[in-house]
C-alpha positions as CSV (number, residue, x, y, z in Angstrom):
1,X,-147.2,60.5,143.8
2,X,-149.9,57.6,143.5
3,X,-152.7,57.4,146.2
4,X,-151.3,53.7,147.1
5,X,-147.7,54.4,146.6
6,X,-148.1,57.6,149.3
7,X,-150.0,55.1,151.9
8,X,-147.3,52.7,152.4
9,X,-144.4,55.6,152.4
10,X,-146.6,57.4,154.8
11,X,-147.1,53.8,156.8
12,X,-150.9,55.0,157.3
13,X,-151.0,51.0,155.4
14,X,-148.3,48.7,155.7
15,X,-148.5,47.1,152.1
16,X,-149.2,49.0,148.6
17,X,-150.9,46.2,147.6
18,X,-153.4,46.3,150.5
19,X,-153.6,50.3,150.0
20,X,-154.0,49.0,146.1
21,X,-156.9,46.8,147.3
22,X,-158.7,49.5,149.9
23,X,-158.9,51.5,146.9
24,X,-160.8,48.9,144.7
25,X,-163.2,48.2,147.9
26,X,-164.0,52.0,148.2
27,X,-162.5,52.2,151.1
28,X,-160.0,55.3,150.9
29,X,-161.5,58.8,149.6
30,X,-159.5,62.1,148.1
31,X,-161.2,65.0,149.0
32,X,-164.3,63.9,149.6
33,X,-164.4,61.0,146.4
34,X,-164.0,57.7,146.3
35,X,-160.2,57.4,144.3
36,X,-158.6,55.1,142.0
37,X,-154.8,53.5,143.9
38,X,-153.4,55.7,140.9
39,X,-154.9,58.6,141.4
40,X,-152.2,61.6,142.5
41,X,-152.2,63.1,145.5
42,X,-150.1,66.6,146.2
43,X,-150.1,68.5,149.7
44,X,-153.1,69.2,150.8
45,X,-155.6,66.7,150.2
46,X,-157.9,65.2,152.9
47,X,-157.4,61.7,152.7
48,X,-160.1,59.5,154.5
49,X,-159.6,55.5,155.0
50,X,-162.5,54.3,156.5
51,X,-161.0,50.2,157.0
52,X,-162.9,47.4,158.9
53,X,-161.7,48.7,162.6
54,X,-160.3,52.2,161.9
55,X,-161.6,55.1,160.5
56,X,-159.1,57.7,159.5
57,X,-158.9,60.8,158.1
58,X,-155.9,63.0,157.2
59,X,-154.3,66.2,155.9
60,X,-151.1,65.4,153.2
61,X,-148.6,67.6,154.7
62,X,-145.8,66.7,152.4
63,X,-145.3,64.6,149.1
64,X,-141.5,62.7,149.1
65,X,-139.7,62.7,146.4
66,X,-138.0,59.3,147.7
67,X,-137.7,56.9,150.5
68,X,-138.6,58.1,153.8
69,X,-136.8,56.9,157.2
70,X,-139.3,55.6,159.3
71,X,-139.0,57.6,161.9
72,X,-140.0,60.9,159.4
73,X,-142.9,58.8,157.8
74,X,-145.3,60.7,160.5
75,X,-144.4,63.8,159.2
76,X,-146.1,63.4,155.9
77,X,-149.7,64.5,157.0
78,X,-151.3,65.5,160.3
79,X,-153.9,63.2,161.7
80,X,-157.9,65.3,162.0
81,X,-159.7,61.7,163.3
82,X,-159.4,58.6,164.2
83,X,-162.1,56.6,165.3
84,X,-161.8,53.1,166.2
85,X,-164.6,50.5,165.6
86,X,-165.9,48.1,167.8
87,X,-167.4,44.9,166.0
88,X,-169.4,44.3,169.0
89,X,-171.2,47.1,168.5
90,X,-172.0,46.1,164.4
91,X,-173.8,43.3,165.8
92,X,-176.4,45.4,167.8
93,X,-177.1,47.6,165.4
């Protein structure tokens, strides 16, 4: 399944287009590297999305093969870190 086509399913980002666009800005990584929005990813990739108040980074747990319920998006990776961002604190530094 494509990077941004797994990111809306999963509901890690509510639009494809805007998981399309976080790719562009070098904002979501496979792995360790940067990645394209079409780029594939299969169970067990670390995903990281580092975004303008969140920082996340993720195991893929499980690739669909379909639409997902809402309710079972969670179960498509397991969360390592979250870090939330303070913009406050970017203008001190």
């Amino acid at each position: 399944m494509r990077l941004d086509k797994f990111l809306k399913v999963s509901r890690l980002l509510k639009r494809r287009t805007l998981a399309s666009q976080a790719c562009k800005l070098k904002a979501v990584k496979v792995n360790g590297v940067e990645a394209k929005a079409s780029r594939q990813v299969k169970e067990g990739d670390i995903l990281e999305l580092d975004l303008a108040n969140i920082y996340l980074k993720v195991r893929v747990e499980r690739v669909p093969h379909g639409p997902v319920k809402k309710g079972d998006a969670h179960a498509l990776y397991s969360l390592l870190e979250e870090r939330r961002k303070d913009w406050r604190e970017e203008l001190w530094e």
